[in-house]
C-alpha positions as CSV (number, residue, x, y, z in Angstrom):
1,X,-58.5,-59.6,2.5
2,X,-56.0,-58.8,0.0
3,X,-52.6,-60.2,0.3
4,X,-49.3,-58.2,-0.4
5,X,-47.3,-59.4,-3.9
6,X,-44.2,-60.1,-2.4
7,X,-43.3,-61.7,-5.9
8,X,-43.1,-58.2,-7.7
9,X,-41.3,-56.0,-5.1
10,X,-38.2,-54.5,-6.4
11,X,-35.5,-54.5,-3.2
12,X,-32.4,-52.3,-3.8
13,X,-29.8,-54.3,-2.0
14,X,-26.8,-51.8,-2.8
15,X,-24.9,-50.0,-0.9
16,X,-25.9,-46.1,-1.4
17,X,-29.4,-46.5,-1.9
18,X,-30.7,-45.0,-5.0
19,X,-27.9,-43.2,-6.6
20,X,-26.9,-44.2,-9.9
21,X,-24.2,-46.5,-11.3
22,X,-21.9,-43.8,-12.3
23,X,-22.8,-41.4,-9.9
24,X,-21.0,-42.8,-7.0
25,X,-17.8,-42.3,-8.7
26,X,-18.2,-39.5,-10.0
27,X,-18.5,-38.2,-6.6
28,X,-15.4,-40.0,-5.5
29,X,-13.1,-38.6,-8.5
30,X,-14.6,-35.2,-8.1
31,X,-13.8,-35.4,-4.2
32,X,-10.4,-36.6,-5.4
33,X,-9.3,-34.1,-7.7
34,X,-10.4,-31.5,-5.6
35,X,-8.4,-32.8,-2.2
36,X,-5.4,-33.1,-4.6
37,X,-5.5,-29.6,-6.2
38,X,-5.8,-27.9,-2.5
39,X,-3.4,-29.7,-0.9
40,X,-1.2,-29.8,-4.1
41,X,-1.4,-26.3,-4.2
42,X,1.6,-24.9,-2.5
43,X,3.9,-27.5,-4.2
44,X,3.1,-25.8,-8.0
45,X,5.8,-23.2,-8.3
46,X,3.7,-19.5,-9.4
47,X,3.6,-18.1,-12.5
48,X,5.8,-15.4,-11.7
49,X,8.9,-18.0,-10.8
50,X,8.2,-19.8,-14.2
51,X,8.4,-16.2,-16.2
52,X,12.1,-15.2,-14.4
53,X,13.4,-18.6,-15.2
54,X,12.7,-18.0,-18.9
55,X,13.4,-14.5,-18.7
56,X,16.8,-15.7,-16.9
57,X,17.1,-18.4,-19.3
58,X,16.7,-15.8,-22.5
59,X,19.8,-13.6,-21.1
60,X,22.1,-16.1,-20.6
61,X,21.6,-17.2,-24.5
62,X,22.0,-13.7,-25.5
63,X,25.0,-14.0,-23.9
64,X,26.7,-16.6,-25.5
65,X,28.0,-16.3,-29.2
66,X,26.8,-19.3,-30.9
67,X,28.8,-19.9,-34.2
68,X,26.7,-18.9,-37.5
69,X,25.1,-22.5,-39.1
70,X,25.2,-22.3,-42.8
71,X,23.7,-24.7,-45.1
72,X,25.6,-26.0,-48.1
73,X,23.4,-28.4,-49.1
74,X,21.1,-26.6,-51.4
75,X,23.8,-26.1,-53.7
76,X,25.6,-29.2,-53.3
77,X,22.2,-30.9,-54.4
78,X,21.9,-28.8,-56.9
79,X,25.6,-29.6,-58.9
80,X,25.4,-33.2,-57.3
81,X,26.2,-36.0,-59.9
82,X,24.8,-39.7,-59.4
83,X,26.9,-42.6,-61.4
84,X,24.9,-45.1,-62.1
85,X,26.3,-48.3,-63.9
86,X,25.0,-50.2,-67.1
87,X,24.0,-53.1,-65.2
88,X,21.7,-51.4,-62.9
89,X,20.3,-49.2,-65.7
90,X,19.7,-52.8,-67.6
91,X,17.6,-54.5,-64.4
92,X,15.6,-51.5,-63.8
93,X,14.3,-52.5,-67.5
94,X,13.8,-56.0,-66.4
95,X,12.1,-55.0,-63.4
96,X,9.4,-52.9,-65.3
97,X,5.8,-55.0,-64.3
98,X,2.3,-55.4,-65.2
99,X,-0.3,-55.8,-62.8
100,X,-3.8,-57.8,-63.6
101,X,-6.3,-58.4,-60.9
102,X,-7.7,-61.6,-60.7
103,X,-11.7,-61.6,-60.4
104,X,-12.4,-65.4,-60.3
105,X,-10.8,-69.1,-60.3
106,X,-13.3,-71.6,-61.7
107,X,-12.9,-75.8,-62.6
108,X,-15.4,-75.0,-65.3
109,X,-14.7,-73.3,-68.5
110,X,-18.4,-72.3,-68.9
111,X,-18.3,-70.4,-65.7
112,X,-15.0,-68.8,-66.6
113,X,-16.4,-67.7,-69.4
114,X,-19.7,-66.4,-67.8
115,X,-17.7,-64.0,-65.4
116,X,-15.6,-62.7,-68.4
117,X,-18.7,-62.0,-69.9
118,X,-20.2,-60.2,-66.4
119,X,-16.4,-58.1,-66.5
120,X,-17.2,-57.2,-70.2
121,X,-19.9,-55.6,-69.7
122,X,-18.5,-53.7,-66.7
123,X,-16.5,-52.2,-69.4
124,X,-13.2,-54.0,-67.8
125,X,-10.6,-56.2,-70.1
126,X,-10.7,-59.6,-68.8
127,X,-9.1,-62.8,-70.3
128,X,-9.1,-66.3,-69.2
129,X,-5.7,-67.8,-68.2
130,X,-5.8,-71.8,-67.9
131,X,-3.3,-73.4,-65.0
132,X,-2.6,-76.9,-64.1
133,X,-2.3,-77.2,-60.1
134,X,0.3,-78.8,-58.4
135,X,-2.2,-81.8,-57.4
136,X,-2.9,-81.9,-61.7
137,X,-6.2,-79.9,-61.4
138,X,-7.0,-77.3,-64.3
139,X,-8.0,-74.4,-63.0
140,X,-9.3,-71.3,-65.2
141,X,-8.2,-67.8,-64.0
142,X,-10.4,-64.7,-64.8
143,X,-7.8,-62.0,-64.9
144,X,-8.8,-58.2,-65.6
145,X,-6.3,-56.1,-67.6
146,X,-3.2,-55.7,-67.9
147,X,-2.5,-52.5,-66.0
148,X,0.6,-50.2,-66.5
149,X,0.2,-49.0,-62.7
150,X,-1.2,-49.2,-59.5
151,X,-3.6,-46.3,-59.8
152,X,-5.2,-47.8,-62.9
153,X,-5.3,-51.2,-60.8
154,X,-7.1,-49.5,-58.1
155,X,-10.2,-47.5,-59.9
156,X,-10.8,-50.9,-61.9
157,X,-10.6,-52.5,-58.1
158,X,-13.4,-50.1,-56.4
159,X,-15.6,-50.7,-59.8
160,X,-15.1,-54.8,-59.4
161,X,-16.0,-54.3,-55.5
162,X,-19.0,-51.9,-56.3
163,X,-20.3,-54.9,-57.9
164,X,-19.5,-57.4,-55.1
165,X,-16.9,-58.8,-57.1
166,X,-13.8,-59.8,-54.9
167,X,-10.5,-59.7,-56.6
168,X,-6.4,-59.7,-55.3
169,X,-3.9,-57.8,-57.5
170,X,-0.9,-60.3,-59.5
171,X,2.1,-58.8,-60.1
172,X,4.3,-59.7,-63.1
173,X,7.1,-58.7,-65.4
174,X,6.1,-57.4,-68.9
């Protein structure tokens, strides 16, 4: 005689039989928000109430004078007169930057060289800049330009990135 597979049975040990995970609460917070909206009901003032306070509230600004607001501004931007001194006109100049995006750091001045070669024919300036570390390592920078601005900086960016080239923007004075 066959035997039963008690191995395979699937029991459902929960709660509310077969309903689904997110039906149960559904059911609850549909139960809930209805319960709150009939019983909530009589404590939401009508429509009518809300449209006499503003109408109320429309009369009794009519009634007021408010003084007249004018604007001088316009014209006083307009005729306005900004002193600016030599010495600020003189570190502006001082300030003015270029900005070069580095595209590699190699030990090696072969494989410097190979990625200036790999930016060249990207059509991107590149030079090699040689640095001594703090620990007395030379260290060969790749850097790309020099760029007058930051939206120059950034098209060269995307086309260095297209190529799975990473690369982090230097700042420096000209």
């Amino acid at each position: 005689m066959g035997q039963k597979n008690t191995k395979n049975t699937k029991r459902d040990n929960s709660a509310f039989g077969n309903i689904g995970s997110w039906k149960m609460p559904f059911a609850v917070g549909l139960a809930l928000g209805i319960s709150i909206t009939y019983f909530g009901l009589p404590y939401i003032p009508s429509m009518q109430k809300m449209a006499d306070i503003a109408d109320n509230a429309v009369k009794s600004a009519k009634n007021e004078k408010l003084p007249e607001l004018k604007f001088t501004f316009y014209n006083d931007l307009k005729t306005a007169e900004i002193e600016i001194s030599d010495s600020q006109i003189e570190t502006d100049k001082i300030t003015k930057r270029s900005y070069y995006l580095q595209a590699g750091s190699f030990q090696s001045v072969e494989d410097a060289e190979n990625q200036r070669i790999e930016l060249l024919l990207l059509n991107l300036d590149s030079k090699i800049e040689a640095v001594t570390s703090s620990s007395g390592e030379r260290w060969h920078r790749v850097l790309v330009g020099p760029f007058a601005n930051k939206a120059k900086v950034s098209s060269s960016r995307a086309k260095l990135s297209q190529n799975q080239i990473d690369s982090f923007l230097l700042e420096r004075p000209m």
